[in-house]
DOSE-678792 format. One line per 5 residues: their letters; for each residue y, z, x of N, C-alpha, C. Coordinates in steps of 0.05 Angstrom, whole numbers, plus 5000, padded with zeros to 4 digits. Atoms other than C-alpha are relative to their C-alpha. Last residue first. Layout:
<torgus>
A) Y,Z,X,Y,Z,X,Y,Z,X ~ ...;
</torgus>
This chain:
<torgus>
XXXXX) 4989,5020,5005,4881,4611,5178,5026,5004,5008 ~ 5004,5023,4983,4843,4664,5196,5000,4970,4999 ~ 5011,4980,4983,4841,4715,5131,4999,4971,5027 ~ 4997,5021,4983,4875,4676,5076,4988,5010,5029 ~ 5017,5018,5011,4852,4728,5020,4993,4970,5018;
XXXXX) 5032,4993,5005,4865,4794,5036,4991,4975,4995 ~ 5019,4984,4979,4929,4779,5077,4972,4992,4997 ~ 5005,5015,4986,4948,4727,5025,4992,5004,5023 ~ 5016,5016,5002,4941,4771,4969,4991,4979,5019 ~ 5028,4991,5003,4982,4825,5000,4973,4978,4987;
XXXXX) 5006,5000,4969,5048,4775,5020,4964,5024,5000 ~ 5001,5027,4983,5041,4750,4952,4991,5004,5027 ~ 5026,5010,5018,5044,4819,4915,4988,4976,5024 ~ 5017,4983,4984,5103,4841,4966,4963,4985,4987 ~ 5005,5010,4977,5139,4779,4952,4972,5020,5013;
XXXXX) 5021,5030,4999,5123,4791,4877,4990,4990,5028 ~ 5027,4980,5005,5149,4873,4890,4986,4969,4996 ~ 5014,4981,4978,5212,4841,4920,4976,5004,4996 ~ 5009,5027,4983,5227,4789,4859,4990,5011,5026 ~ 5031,5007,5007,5219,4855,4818,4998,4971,5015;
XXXXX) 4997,5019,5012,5277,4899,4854,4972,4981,4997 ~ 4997,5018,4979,5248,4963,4870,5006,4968,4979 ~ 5022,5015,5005,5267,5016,4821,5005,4979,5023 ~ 5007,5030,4995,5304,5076,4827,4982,4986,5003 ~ 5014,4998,4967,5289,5143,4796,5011,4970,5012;
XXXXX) 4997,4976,4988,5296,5172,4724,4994,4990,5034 ~ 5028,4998,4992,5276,5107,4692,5004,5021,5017 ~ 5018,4995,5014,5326,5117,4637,4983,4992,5015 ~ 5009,5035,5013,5384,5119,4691,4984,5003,4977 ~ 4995,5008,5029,5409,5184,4716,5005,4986,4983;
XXXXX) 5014,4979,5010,5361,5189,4767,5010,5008,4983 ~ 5026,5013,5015,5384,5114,4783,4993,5036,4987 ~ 4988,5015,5028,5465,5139,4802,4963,4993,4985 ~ 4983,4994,5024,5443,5181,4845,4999,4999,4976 ~ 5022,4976,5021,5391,5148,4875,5007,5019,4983;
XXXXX) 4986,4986,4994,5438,5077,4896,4982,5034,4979 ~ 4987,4997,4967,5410,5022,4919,5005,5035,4998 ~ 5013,5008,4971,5362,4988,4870,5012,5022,5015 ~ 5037,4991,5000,5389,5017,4799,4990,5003,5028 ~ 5013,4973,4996,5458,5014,4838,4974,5013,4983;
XXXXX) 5016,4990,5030,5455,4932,4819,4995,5033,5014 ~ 4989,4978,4985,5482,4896,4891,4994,5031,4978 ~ 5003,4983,5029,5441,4838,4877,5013,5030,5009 ~ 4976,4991,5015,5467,4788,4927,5010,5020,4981 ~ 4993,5008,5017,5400,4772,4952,5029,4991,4976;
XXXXX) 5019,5029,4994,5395,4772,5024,5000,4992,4974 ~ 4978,5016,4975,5450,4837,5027,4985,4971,4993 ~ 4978,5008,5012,5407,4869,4969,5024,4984,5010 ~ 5013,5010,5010,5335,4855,5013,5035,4996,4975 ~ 4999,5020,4985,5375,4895,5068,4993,4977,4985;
XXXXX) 4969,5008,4989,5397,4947,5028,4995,4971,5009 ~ 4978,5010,5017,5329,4953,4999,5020,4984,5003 ~ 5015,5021,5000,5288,4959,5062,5014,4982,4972 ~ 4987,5025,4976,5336,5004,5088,4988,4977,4995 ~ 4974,5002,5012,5318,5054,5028,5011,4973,5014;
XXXXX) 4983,4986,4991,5246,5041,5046,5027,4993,4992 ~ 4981,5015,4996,5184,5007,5007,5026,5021,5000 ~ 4977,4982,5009,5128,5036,5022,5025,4990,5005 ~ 4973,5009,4982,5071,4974,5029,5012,5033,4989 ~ 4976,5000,5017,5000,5000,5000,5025,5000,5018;
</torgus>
């Protein structure tokens, strides 16, 4: 399982443009209605992607 880090955000909000304090800011998300920040969901596809292709492209 990846852990996806505060710096891993920032940096992923810089490359997208999404500047959205859900993502960035914990403050502000814990008093959100998901009580917490969330990772942005085109992130969590790359992550998906980049784990299926570990497990599945193996020496190629």
């Amino acid at each position: 399982m990846h852990k996806v880090s505060q710096r891993y955000l920032e940096i992923f909000s810089y490359t997208s443009g999404d500047f959205n304090p859900i993502h960035l800011d914990e403050d502000f998300a814990k008093n959100s209605y998901f009580n917490g920040q969330i990772v942005y969901g085109i992130y969590q596809l790359f992550l998906t992607i980049e784990f299926f292709l570990k497990k599945n492209c193996k020496n190629t």
